[in-house]
TIZAPA-488516 format. One record per residue (C-alpha): residue number from 1; residue in three letters; z, y, x. Coordinates in pm, whole numbers, plus 32768, in hexadecimal, padded with zeros to 4 digits. Layout:
nr NUM; rest ALA; c3 Z; c2 Y; c1 X
...
END
This chain:
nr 1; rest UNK; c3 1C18; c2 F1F0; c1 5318
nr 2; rest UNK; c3 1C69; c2 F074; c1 52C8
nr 3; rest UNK; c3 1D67; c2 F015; c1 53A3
nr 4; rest UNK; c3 1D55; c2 EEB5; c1 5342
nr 5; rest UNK; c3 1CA5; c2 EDC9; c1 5242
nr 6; rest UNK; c3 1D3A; c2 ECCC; c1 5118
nr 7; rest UNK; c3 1D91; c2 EBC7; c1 51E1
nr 8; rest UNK; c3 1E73; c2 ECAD; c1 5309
nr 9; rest UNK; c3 1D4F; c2 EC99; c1 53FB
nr 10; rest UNK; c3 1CF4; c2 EE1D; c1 54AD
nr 11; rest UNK; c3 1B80; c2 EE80; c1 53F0
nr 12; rest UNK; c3 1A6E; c2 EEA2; c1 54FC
nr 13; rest UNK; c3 1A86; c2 F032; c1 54F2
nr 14; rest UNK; c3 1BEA; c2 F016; c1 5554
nr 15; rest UNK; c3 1BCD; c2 EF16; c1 5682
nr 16; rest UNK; c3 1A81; c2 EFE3; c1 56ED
nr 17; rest UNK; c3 1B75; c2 F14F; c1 56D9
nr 18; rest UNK; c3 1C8A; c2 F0A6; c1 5782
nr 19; rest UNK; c3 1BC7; c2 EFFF; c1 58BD
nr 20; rest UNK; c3 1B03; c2 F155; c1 58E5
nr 21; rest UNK; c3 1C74; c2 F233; c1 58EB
nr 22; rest UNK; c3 1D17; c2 F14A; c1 59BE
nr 23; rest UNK; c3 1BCB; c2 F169; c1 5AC7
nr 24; rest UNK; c3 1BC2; c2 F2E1; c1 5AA3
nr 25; rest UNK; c3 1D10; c2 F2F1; c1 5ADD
nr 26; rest UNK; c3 1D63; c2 F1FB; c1 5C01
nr 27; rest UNK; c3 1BFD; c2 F226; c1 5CC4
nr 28; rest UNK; c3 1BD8; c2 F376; c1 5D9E
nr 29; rest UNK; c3 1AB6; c2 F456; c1 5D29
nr 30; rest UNK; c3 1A2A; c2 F3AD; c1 5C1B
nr 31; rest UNK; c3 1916; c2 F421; c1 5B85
nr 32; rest UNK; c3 188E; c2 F333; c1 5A56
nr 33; rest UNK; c3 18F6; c2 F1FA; c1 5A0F
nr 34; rest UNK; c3 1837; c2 F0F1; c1 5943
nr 35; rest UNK; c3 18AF; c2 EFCD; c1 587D
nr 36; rest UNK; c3 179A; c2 EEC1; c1 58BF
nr 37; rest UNK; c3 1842; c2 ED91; c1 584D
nr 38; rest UNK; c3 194E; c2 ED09; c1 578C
nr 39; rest UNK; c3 19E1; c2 EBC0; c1 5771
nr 40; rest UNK; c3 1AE7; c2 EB09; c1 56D8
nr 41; rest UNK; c3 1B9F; c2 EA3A; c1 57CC
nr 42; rest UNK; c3 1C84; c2 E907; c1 5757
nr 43; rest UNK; c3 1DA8; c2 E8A3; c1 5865
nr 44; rest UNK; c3 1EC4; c2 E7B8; c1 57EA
nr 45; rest UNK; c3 1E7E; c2 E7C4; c1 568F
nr 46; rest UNK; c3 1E6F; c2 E96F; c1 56B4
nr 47; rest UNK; c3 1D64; c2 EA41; c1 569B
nr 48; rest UNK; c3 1D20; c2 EB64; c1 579B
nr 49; rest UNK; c3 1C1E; c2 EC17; c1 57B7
nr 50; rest UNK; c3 1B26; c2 EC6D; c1 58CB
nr 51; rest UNK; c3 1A52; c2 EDAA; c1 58FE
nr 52; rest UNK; c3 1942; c2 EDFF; c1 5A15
nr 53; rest UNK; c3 192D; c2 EF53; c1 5A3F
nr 54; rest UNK; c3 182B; c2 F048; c1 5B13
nr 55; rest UNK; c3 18FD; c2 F145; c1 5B9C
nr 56; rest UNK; c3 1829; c2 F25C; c1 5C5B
nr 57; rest UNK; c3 18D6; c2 F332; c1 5D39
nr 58; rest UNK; c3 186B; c2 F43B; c1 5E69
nr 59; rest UNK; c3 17E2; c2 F39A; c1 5FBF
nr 60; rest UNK; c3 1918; c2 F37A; c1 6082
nr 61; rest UNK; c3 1840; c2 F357; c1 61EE
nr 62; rest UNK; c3 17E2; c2 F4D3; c1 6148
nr 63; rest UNK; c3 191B; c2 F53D; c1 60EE
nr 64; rest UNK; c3 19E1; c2 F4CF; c1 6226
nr 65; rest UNK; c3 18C8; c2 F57D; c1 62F4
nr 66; rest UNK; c3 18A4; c2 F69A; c1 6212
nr 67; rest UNK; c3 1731; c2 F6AB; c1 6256
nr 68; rest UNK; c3 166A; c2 F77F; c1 6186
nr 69; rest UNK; c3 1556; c2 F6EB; c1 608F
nr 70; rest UNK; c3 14F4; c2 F80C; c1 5FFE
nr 71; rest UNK; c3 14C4; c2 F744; c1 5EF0
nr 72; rest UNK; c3 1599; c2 F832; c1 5D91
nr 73; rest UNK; c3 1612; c2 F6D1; c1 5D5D
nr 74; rest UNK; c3 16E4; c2 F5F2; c1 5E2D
nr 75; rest UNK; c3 1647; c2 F4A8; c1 5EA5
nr 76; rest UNK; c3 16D2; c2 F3B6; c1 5DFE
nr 77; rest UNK; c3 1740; c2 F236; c1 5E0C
nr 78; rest UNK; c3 1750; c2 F0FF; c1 5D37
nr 79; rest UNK; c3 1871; c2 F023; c1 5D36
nr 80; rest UNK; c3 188D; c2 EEF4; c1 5C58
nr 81; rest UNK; c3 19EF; c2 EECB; c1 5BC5
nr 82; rest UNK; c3 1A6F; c2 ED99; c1 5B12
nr 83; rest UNK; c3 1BBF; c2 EDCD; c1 5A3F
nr 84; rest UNK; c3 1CBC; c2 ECE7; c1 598A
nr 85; rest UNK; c3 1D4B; c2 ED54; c1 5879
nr 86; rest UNK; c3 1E52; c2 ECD1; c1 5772
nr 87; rest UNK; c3 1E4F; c2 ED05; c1 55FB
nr 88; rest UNK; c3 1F2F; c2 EE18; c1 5638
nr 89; rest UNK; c3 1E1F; c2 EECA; c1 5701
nr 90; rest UNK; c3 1EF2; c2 EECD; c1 582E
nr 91; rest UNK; c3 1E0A; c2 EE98; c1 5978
nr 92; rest UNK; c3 1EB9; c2 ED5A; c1 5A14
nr 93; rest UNK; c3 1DC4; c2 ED5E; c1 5B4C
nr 94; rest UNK; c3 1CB2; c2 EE18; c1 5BD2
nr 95; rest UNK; c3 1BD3; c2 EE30; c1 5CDD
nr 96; rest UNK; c3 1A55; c2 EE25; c1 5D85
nr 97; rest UNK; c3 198A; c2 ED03; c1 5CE5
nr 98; rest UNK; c3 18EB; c2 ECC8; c1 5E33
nr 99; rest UNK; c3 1A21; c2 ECAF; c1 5EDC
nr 100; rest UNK; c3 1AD9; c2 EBC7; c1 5DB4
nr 101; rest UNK; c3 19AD; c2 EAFD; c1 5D88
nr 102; rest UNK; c3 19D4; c2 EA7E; c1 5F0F
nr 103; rest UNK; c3 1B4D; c2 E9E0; c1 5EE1
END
């Protein structure tokens, strides 16, 4: 995979790869995650990069309960992620869009 392109800047298949890791990685019980959006993001003459993410993961009201759905599939959640990341790939913050979008 293409790490990064001619001019040092992370291809879209590597910032996508990286931001979906990091989520499955850092987020209990994940169970898909979907890039939906990516964005170049310029701050003091540097460019980051933002990703929104849909991260589905089991019902935790369920879970915590352990009620039975009898469902052969857990009931799942969406969450809507937004990411930074540098050109390095490295996440620099994270979190829920609704909750980022209120400061």
């Amino acid at each position: 995979m293409d790490l990064v392109n001619s001019a040092d800047q992370p291809s879209m298949d590597a910032l996508r790869t990286a931001a979906c890791r990091f989520l499955q990685e850092s987020l209990p019980g994940v169970d898909r995650v979907n890039i939906v959006k990516l964005a170049s993001v310029e701050v003091d003459k540097k460019t980051w990069w933002e990703a929104e993410a849909e991260v589905w993961q089991p019902n935790a009201t369920i879970q915590s309960l352990r009620l039975s759905t009898h469902l052969t599939r857990p009931v799942l959640d969406e969450h809507l992620y937004l990411l930074r990341l540098d050109s390095q790939l490295n996440v620099l913050a994270y979190g829920l869009k609704a909750e980022l979008r209120q400061h």
